[in-house]
Every structure is written in C-alpha cells, then in structure tokens.
C-alpha positions as CSV (number, residue, x, y, z in Angstrom):
1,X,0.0,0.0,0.0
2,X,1.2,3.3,-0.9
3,X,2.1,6.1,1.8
4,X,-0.8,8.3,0.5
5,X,1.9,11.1,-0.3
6,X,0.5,13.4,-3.9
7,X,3.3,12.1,-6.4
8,X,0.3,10.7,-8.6
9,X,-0.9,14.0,-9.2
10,X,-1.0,16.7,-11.9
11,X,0.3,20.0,-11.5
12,X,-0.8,22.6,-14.1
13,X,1.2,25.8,-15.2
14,X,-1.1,27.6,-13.0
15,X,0.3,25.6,-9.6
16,X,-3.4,23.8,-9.6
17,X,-3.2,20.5,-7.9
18,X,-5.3,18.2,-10.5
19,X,-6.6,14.5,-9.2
20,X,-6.6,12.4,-12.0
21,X,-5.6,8.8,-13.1
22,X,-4.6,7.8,-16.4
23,X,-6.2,4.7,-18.7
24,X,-4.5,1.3,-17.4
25,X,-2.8,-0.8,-20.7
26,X,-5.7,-3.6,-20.3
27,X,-8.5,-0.6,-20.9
28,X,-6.4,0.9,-23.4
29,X,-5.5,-2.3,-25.4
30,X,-9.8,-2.7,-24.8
31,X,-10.3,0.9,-26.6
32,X,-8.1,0.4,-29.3
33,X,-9.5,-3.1,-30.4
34,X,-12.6,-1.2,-30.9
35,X,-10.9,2.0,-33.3
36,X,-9.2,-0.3,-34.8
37,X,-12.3,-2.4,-35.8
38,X,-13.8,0.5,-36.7
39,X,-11.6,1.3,-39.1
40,X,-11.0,-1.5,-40.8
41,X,-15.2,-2.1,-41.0
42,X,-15.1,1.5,-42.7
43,X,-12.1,0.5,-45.4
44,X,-13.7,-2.4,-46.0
45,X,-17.3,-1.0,-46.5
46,X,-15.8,1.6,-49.0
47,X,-13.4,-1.3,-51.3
48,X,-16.6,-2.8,-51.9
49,X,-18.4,-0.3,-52.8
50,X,-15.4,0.4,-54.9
51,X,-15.2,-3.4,-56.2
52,X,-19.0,-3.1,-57.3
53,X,-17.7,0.2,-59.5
54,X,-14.7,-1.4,-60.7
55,X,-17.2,-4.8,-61.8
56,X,-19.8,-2.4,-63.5
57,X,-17.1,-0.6,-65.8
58,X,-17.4,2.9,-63.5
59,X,-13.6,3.1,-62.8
60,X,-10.9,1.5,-64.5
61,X,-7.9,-0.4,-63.0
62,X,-5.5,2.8,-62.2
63,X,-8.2,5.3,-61.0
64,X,-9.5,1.5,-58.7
65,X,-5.6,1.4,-57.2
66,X,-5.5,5.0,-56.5
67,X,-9.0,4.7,-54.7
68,X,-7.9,2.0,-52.8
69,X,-4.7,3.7,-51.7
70,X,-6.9,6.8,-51.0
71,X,-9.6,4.3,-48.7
72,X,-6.5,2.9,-46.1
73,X,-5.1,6.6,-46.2
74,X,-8.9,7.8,-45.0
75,X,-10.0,4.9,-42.8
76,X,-6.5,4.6,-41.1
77,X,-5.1,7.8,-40.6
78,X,-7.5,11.1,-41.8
79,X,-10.7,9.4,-40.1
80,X,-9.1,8.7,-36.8
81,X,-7.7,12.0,-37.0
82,X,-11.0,14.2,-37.5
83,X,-12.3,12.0,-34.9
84,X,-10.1,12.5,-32.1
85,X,-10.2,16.4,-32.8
86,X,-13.9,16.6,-33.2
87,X,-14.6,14.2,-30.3
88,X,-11.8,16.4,-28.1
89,X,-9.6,13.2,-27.5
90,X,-12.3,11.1,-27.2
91,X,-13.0,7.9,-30.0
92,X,-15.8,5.4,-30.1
93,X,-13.5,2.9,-28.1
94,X,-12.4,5.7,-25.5
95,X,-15.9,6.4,-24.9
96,X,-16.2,2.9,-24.6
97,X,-13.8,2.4,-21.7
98,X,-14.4,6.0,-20.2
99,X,-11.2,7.8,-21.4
100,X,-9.7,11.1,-23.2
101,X,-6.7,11.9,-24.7
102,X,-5.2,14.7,-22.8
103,X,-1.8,16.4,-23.0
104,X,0.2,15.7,-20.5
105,X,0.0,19.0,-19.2
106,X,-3.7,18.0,-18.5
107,X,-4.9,20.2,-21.2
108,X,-7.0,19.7,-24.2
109,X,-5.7,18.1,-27.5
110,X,-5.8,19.3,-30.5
111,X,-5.2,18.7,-34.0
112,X,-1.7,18.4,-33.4
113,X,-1.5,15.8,-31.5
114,X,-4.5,13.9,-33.3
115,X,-2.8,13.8,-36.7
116,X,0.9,12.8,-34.6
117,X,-0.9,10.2,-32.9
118,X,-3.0,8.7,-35.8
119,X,0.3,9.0,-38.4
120,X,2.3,7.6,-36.0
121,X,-0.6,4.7,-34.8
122,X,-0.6,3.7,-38.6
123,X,2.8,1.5,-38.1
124,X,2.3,0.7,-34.7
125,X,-0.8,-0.4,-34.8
126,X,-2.1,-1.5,-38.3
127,X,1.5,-2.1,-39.8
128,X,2.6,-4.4,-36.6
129,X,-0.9,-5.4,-35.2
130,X,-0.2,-3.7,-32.3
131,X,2.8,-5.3,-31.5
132,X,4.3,-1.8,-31.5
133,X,2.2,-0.1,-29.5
134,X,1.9,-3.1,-26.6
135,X,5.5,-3.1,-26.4
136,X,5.7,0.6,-25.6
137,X,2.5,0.8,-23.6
138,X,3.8,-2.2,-21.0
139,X,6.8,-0.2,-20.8
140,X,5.5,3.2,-20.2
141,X,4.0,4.2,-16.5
142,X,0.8,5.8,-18.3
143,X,0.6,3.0,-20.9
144,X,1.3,5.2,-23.6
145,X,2.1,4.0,-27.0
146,X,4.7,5.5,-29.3
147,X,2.4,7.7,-30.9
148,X,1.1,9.1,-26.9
149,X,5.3,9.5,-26.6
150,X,5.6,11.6,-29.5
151,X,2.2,13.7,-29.5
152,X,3.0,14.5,-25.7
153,X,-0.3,12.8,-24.6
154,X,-1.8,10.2,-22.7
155,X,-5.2,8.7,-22.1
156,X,-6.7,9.8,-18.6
157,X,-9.5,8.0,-17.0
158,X,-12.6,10.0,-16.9
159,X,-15.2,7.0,-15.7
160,X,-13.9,6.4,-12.0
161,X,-16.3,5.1,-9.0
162,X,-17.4,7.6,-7.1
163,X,-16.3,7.8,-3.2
164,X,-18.5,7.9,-1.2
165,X,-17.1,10.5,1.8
166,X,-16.8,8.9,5.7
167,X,-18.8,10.6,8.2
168,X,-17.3,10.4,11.5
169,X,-17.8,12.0,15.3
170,X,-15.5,13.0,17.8
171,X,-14.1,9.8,19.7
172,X,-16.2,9.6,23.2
173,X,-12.5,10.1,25.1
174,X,-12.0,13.0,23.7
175,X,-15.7,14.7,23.4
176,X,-14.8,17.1,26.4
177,X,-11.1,18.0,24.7
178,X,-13.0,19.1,21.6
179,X,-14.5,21.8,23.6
180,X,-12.0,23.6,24.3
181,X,-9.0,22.0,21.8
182,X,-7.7,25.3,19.4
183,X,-7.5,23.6,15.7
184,X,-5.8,26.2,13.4
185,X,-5.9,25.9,9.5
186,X,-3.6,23.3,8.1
187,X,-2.6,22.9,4.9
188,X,-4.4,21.3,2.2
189,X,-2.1,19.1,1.3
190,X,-2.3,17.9,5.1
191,X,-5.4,17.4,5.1
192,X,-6.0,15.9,2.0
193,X,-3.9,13.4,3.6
194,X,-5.5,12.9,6.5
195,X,-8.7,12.3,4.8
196,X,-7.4,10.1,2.6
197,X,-5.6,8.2,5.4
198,X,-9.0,8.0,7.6
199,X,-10.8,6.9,4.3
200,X,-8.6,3.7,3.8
201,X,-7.3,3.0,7.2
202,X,-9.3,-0.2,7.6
203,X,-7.5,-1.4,4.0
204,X,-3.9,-1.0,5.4
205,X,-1.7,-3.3,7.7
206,X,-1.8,-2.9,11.4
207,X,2.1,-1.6,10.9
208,X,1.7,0.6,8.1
209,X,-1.5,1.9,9.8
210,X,-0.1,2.4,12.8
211,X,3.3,4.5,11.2
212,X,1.3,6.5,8.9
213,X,-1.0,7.2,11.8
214,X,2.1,8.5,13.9
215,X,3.5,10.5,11.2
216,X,0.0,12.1,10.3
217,X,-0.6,13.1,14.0
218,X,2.7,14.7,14.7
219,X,2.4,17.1,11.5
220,X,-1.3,17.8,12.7
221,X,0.0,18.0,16.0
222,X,1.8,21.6,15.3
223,X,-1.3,23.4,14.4
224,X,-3.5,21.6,17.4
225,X,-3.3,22.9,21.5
226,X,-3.7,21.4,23.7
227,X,-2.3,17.7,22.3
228,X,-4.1,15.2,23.7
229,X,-2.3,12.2,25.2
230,X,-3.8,9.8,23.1
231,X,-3.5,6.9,20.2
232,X,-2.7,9.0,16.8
233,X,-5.3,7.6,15.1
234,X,-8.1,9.3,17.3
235,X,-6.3,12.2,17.6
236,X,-7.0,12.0,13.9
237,X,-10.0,11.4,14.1
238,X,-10.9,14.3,16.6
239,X,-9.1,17.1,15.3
240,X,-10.5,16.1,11.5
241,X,-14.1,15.8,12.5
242,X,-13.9,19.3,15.0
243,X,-12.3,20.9,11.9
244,X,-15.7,19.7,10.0
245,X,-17.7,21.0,12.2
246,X,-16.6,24.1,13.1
247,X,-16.4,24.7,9.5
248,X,-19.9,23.9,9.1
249,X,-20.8,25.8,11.5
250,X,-19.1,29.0,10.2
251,X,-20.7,28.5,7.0
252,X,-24.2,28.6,8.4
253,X,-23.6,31.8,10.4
254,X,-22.5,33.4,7.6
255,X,-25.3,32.1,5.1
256,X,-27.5,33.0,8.0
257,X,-26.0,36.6,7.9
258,X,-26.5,36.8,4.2
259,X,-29.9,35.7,4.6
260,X,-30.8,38.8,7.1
261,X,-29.1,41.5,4.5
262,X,-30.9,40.0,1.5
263,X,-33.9,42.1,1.5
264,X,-31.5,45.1,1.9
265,X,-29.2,43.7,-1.1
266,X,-32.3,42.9,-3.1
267,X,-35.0,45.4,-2.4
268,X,-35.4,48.7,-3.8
269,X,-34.5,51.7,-2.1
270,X,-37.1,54.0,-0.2
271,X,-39.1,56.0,-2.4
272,X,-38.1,54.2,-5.8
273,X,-40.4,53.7,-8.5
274,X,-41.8,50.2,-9.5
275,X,-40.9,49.7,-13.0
C-alpha cells in the first residue's frame, strides 16, 4: 500500500493540484480493439463499394488502385484523426472504456497531436498489429504508446467510482477535549492526507497503519493545542471531525447573515419607483 503522499498528481502551469488517473494498458488495449475495428469495417465498406464500380465498368484499374490507396489513407489515418479532434480526444472505443486523450500537461488536444498520434498509430498499430504499440505501452508508466510519446499525450481515465465521503464523530475520550481544543488551519495538502488516510485505514496493515497514523498526527499536531495524550489515530480522528464542524458551523452563520441582509441587497431603495 502506498504512503498516501501526492506524487500521482498533476500540477498545471497555473500551480493547480489536478486529481486524475490515467487509462490502465488492459482498458487501453480494450479501446483500441474497438478504433481499430472500426476502421477496418469502414475501409472495407468503402473497397466494396469500390469493387462493385470497378465490376460495372465505372472506374478503370488505375483510378480503382488510387482509390484504394486513398480508402487505407482515410480509414486509417484522416478518419481517426477528424475523430479524435472533433470528439476532443475522445473515440468510439475511448468512450467505450471511459477515457480522453489529454496532454500531459492535463490540457486539451488538438489537432496536433491527433494527426501525430494517428500517423504515428498507422505502423504501430495496423502495420505491426499492435505489437508496437503493446511493447511501448507495457513499458511506459501511463501506458502510452509510441504515438502518446511523440504527440506529448496520454489517455486519462474520466469514468472512476465515485467515493463515497466517511462521516465520522468525535471519539467519546475526547468529546470534552473538543471543547476547548484550538485547531488552526492546516494545509491542504495535510489534510488531504488525513482524509485520505482516515478513508482507507481499515485497507492498510496494522504496521503501516499504525506509522502512517504517527507521522500524520505529529504534522497535525503543530497546528492543534492542547495535544491530547492519546493513540494517533483518534487524535486524527478528533481534530478532522472538529475541523468539520466548526467549518460547518461558520458556513451557516454566515449564510444566515447573508440571509438577514438579503432584503436590503435585493430590495429597492425608499421611495423608488416600481418599474
């Protein structure tokens, strides 16, 4: 189990902190079955249709070998192309599997990268089977293909289960500390990890949970007074669930406040006429 520390996420050009998790090889290997099935039921729909010309006498055996150069050019590299940039990353098989082809950045694609990534997917994908494009995938940590590596993209998971947040008290032992117990502001990458921590304790191993629980509480411990002489975990606990509620209870006072000056913010003043 990992130490819950924020190396797995993005940080934009603007110092934004983004949470996001990037398409695993299996789900990608799933997605691009599915393009590449695509494509090859369009090619083949259009070389019949142009077979049935060639058989009726429409087009004559150059024009019918230009064509079909023309079809694999279209089906393989422009179609997958206008896609992507149309689609803002997204193809019928990453819709399939939840996904979008992002920069890695975290930013939109574009053009750009869809024609580098399509150009470049033509021999690792269709030229080799995909034997190109697994090697290079396996080996990357985003499972990105050659074409990811040289567009500057990868796929990030968009369809992820939705967690469902841990509502918990003060601990009874220290329901009379809380009273009186000072919490200042931590920082948020603190408390990210603290929540996090609280979220999957019951997942980790009695030691890991135990020395992630003793590190946690004596960064917490700074902005806390008094400290309690207690197990770090409910220290934890305590100072995360009076930080909730003291929070909370800001918030209402001030939407209650808000709520007394609305007729002033909203009404008209004395005397003015209704319109």
């Amino acid at each position: 189990m990992s130490d819950l520390s924020d190396s797995s996420q993005l940080i934009t050009g603007e110092a934004v902190a983004l949470d996001v998790q990037s398409a695993s090889f299996i789900l990608r290997a799933a997605g691009a079955i599915i393009d590449f099935l695509v494509s090859v039921l369009v090619a083949a729909g259009l070389l019949w249709l142009l077979v049935v010309l060639a058989t009726q006498g429409v087009v004559d055996q150059s024009a019918t070998t230009a064509f079909s150069t023309a079809i694999i050019v279209f089906s393989t590299v422009v179609l997958p192309t206008a896609v992507e940039t149309i689609g803002r990353g997204r193809s019928l098989g990453k819709l399939a599997i939840g996904a979008r082809i992002v920069r890695d950045d975290g930013g939109a694609t574009g053009f750009r990268h869809a024609f580098i990534r399509a150009l470049v997917g033509f021999f690792e994908i269709y030229m080799t089977l995909g034997g190109v494009a697994a090697l290079t995938g396996l080996l990357s940590t985003r499972a990105k293909r050659l074409g990811d590596l040289l567009a500057g993209t990868y796929a990030q998971q968009e369809r992820v289960p939705r967690a469902e947040p841990s509502v918990y008290g003060v601990p009874p032992v220290l329901q009379s500390w809380a009273t009186i117990a000072d919490v200042g502001r931590m920082p948020d990458r603190l408390t990210r990890r603290i929540a996090q921590f609280l979220g999957q304790a019951a997942k980790l191993t009695p030691e890991t949970r135990s020395r992630l629980a003793r590190d946690l509480a004596a960064e917490a411990s700074v902005f806390v007074s008094p400290v309690p002489n207690v197990d770090p975990e409910l220290f934890l606990y305590a100072v995360s669930a009076v930080r909730r509620d003291r929070e909370y209870a800001a918030h209402m006072l001030e939407q209650q406040r808000l709520s007394t000056l609305a007729p002033v913010l909203t009404g008209r003043p004395h005397g003015f006429p209704e319109r």
